[in-house]
C-alpha positions in Angstrom: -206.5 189.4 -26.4 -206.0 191.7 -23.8 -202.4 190.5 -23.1 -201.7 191.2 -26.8 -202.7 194.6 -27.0 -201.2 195.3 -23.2 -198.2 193.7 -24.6 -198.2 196.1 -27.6 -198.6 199.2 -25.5 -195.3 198.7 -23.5 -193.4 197.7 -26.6 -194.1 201.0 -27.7 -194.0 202.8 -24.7 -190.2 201.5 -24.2 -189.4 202.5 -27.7 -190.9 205.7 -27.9 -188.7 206.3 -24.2 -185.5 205.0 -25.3 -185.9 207.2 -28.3 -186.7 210.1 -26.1 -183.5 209.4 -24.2 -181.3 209.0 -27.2 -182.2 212.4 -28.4 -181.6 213.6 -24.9 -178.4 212.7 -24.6 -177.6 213.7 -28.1 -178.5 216.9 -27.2 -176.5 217.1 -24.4 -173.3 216.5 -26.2 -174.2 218.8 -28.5 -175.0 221.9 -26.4 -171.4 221.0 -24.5 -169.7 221.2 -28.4 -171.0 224.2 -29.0 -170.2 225.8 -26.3 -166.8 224.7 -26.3 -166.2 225.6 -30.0 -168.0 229.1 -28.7 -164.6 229.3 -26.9 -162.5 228.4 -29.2 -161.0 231.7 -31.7 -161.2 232.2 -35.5 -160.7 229.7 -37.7 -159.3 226.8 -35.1 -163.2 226.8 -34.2 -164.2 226.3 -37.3 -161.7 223.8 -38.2 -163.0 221.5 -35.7 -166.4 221.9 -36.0 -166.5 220.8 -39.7 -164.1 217.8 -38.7 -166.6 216.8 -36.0 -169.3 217.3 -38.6 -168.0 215.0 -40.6 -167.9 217.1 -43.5 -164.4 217.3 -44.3 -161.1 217.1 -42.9 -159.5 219.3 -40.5 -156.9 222.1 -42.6 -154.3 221.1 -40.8 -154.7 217.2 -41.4 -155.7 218.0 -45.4 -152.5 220.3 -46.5 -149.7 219.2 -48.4 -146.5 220.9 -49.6 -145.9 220.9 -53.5 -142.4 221.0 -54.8 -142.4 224.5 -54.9 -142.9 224.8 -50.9 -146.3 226.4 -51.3 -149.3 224.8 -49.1 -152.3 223.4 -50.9 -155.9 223.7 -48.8 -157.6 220.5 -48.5 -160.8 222.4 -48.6 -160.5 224.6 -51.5 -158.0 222.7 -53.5 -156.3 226.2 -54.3 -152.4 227.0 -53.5 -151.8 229.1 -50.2 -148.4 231.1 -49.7 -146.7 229.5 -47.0 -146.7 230.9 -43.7 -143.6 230.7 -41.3 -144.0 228.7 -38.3 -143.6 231.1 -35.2 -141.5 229.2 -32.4 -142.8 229.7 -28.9 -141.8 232.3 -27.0 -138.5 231.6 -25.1 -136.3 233.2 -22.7 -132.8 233.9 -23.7 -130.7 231.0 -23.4 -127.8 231.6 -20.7 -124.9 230.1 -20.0 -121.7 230.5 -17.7 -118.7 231.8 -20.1 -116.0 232.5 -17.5 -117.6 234.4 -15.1 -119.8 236.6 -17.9 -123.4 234.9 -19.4 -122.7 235.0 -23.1 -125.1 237.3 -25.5 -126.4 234.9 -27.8 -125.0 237.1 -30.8 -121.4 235.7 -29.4 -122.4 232.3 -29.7 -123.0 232.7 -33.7 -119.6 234.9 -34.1 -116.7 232.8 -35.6 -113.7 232.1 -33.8 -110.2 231.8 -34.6 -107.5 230.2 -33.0 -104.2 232.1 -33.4 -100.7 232.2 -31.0 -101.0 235.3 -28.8 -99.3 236.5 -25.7 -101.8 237.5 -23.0 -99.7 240.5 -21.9 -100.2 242.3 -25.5 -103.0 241.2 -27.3 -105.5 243.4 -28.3 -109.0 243.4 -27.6 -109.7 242.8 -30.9 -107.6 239.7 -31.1 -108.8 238.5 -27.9 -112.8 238.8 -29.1 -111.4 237.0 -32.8 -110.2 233.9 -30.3 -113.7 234.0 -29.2 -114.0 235.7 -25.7 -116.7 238.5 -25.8 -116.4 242.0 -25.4 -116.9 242.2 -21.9 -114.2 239.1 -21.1 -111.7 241.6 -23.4 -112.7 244.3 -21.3 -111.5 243.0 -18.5 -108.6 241.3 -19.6 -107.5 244.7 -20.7 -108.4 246.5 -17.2 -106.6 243.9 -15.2 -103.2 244.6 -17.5 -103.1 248.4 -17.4 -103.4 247.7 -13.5 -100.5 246.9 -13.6 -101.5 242.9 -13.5 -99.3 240.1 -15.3 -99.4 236.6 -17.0 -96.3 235.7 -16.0 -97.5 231.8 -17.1 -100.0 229.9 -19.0 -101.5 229.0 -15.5 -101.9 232.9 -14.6 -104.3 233.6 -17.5 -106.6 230.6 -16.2 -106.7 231.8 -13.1 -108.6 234.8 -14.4 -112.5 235.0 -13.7 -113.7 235.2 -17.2 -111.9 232.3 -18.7 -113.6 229.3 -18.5 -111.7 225.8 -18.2 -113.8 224.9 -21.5 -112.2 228.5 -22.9 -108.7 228.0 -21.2 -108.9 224.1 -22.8 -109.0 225.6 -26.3 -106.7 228.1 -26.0 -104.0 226.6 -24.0 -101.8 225.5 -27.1 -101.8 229.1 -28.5 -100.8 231.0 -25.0 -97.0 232.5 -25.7 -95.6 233.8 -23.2 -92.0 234.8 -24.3 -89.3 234.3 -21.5 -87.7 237.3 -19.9 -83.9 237.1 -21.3 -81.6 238.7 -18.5 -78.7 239.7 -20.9 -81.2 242.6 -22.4 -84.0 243.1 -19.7 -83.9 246.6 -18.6 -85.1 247.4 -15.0 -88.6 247.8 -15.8 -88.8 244.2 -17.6 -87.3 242.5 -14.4 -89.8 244.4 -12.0 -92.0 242.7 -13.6 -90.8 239.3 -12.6 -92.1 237.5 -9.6 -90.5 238.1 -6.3 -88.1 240.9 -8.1 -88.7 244.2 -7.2 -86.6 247.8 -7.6 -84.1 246.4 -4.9 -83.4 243.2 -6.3 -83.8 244.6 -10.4 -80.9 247.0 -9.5 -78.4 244.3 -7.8 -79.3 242.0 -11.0 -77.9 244.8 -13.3 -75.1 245.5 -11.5 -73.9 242.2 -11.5 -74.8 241.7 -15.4 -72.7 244.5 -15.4 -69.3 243.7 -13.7 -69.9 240.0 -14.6 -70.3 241.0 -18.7 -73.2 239.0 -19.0 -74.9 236.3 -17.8 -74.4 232.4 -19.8 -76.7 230.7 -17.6 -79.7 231.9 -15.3 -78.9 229.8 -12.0 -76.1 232.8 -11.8 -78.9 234.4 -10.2 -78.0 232.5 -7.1 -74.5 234.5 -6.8 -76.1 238.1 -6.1 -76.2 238.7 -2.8 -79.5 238.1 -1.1 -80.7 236.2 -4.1 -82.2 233.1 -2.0 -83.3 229.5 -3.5 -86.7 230.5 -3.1 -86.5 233.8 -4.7 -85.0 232.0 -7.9 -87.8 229.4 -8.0 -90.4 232.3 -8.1 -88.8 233.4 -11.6 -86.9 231.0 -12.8 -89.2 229.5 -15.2 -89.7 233.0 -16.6 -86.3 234.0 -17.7 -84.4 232.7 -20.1 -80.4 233.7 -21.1 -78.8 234.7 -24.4 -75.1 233.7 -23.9 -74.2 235.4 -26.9 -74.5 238.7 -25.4 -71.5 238.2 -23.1 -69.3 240.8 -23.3 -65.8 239.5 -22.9 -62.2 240.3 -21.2 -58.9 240.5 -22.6 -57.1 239.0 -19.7 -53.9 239.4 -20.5 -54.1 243.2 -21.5 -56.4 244.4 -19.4 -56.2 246.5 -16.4 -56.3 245.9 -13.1 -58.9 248.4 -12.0 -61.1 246.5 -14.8 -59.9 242.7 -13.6 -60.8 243.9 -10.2 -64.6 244.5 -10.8 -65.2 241.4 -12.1 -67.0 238.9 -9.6 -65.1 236.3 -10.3 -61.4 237.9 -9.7 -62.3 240.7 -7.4 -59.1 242.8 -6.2 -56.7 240.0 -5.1 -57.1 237.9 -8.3 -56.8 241.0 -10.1 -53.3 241.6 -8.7 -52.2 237.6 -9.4 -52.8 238.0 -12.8 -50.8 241.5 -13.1 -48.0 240.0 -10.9 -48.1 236.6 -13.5 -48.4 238.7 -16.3 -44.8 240.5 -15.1 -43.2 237.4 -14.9 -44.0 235.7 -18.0 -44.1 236.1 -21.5 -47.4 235.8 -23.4 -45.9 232.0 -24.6 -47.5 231.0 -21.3 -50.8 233.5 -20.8 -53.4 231.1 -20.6 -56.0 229.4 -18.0 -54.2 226.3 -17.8 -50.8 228.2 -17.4 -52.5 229.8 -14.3 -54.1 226.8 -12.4 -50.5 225.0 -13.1 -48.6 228.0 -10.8 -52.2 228.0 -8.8 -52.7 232.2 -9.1 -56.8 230.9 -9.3 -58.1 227.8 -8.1 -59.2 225.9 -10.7 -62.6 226.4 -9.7 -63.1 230.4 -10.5 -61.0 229.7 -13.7 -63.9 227.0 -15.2 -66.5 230.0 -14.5 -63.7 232.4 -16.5 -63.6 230.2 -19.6 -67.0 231.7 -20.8 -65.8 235.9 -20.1 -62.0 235.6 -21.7 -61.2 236.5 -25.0 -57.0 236.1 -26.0 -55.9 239.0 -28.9 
């Protein structure tokens, strides 16, 4: 009997403890929510607590989005105007653009691709082919320094074009060739390795020669070396049909004579010929047969004589 009630005593002791202890540790927890949720501002607080609660659902887990956009409240059941979604705060994105970081208002303008010639385009035009206004800028301060894209290669050397910029714009880069038959002195300055000295022998020679029909008679001035043609070569081009022609056979010796290719003693063959006979036999062929030029100066005459 008195096991029984001995018995009885710890069975209720243990239960009446482990109870205790449940409600202890229940109130543990709860005392940490609270104060967490204490914490926590506004509404977010709120939210959780009623989700913990298990009353109802979190907002955020009960809205949906009717057709019209609007949000619908999984508490109240009534139609909430939608409310735009803030992004977190970022820095500017920045990336290299040819030397300059580009604003991000460039990056949404539209570009155009277009033929231009680097030596004349406007800043305008440059910033429509997609360079900002800065990149223009200097583009335009490095020209009216006097600076020159002489080739394709020239304007992607400069800092603010990017190889991805200089990739696109490549095709459209036109760059007209200097033509030597109506340069003036200024316009062949401005070739490489040609300067005041060498502009003024390059007219003169235009000059007495009447033209030029090919550019690799830039090799006959004096002076003009084989490496002082390679620096411009690919920038000049010639327009034979500027040559201004001779009338061999009528015209006089003072005007033979300053031609390169005569000079004073073919000058006075050709008078001394043209004494002897009759126009039946004035012409080039006619001369190398009684050998008054050597057949070689009268190939490089064929393109300056006219016959009337």
């Amino acid at each position: 009997m008195r096991g029984r009630v001995a018995k009885e005593k710890w069975s209720k002791g243990a239960a009446s403890g482990m109870v205790a202890l449940v409600f202890l540790i229940l109130g543990f927890q709860l005392a940490v929510f609270v104060l967490k949720v204490a914490e926590m501002p506004g509404q977010a607080g709120h939210d959780e607590f009623t989700q913990a609660a298990g009353g109802v659902m979190a907002v955020e887990e009960s809205c949906d989005q009717d057709d019209s956009g609007s949000v619908m409240s999984g508490m109240t059941g009534q139609r909430e105007p939608e409310k735009p979604v803030s992004e977190p705060a970022r820095g500017p994105k920045r990336s290299k653009y040819g030397g300059y970081e580009r604003p991000a208002e460039e990056a949404r303008r539209m570009v155009e691709s277009f033929p231009f010639n680097p030596n004349t385009v406007t800043r305008e035009d440059l910033q429509r082919l997609g360079l900002s206004a800065r990149q223009a800028e200097s583009i335009e301060n490095y020209r009216s320094k006097g600076g020159r894209f002489r080739s394709k290669t020239d304007f992607q050397k400069m800092y603010v074009v990017s190889d991805t910029l200089f990739a696109r714009l490549e095709p459209y880069i036109d760059i007209p060739k200097l033509e030597l038959n109506g340069a003036d002195s200024a316009a062949l300055v401005s070739l490489r390795g040609i300067g005041p000295y060498y502009a003024r022998k390059i007219l003169d020679y235009r000059d007495r020669l009447g033209g030029f029909w090919r550019k690799e008679q830039l090799l006959e001035i004096e002076g003009f070396d084989a490496d002082r043609y390679a620096g411009c070569a690919d920038e000049v081009t010639v327009d034979d049909r500027k040559i201004r022609k001779v009338d061999l056979w009528h015209a006089s010796d003072t005007l033979l004579a300053r031609h390169p290719y005569l000079g004073p003693k073919g000058a006075r063959s050709i008078v001394r010929y043209r004494e002897l006979y009759d126009s039946t036999r004035w012409s080039l062929p006619d001369l190398a047969a009684e050998r008054v030029l050597s057949q070689e100066i009268i190939e490089k005459l064929e393109k300056y004589i006219v016959f009337q």
